[in-house]
C-alpha positions in Angstrom: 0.0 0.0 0.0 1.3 3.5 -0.7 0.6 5.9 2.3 1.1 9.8 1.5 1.6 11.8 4.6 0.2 15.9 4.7 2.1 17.3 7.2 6.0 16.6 8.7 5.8 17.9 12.3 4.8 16.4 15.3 3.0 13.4 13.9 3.6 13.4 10.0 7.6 13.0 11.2 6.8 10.1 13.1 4.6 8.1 10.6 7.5 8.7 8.0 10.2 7.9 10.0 8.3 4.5 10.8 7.4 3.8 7.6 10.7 4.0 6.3 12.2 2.1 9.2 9.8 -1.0 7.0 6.6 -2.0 7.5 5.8 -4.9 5.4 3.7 -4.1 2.2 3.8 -0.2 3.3 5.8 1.8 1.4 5.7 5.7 1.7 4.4 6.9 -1.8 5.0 11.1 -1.0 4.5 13.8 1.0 3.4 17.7 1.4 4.3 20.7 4.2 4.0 24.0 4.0 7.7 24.9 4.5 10.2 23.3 1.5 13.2 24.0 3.6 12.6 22.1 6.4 10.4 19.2 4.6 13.8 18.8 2.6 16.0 18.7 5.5 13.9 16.0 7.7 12.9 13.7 4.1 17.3 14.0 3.6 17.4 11.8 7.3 15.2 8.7 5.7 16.8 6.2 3.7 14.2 6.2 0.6 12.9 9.6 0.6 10.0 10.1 -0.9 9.0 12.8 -3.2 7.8 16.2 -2.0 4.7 17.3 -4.1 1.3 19.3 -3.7 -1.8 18.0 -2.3 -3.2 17.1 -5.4 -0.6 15.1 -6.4 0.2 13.0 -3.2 -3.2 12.3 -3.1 -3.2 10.8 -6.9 0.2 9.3 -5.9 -1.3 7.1 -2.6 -3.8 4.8 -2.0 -4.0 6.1 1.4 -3.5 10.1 2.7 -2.8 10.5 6.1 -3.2 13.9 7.2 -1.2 14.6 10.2 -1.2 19.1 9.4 -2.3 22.0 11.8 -5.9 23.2 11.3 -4.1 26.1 10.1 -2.2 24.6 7.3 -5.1 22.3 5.9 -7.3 25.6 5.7 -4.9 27.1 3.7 -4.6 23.9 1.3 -8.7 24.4 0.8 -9.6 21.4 3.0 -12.6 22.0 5.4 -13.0 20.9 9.3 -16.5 19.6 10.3 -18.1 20.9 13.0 
């Protein structure tokens, strides 16, 4: 299965970092965050980083999204939060 991740801080890092440690038929398709520089420097600690793209793209690119951003950031990426 290929999991996209939206979001690398408190939890997107985590799932990522897990995922690339190997999880048997997991493999980590992409991922999105709002700031480039620092996406780059934590995807340059994994051993098979995965491609940095927009939101439209890692969700065409995975066959599962897990969103792990701020209310904030998933605002700004159009998504809406149910109330």
């Amino acid at each position: 299965m290929k999991i996209g991740v939206v979001g690398l801080g408190a939890i997107g890092r985590p799932v990522c970092s897990a995922i690339d440690r190997g999880i048997p038929g997991i493999t980590l398709a992409a991922v999105t965050a709002r700031d480039r520089r620092k996406a780059e420097e934590f995807l340059a600690t994994l051993g098979a980083p995965p491609p940095l793209v927009s939101l439209d793209d890692l969700v065409s690119l995975s066959d599962l999204v897990v969103e792990a951003s701020t209310q904030e950031s998933w605002l700004g990426w159009g998504g809406s939060v149910p109330l």
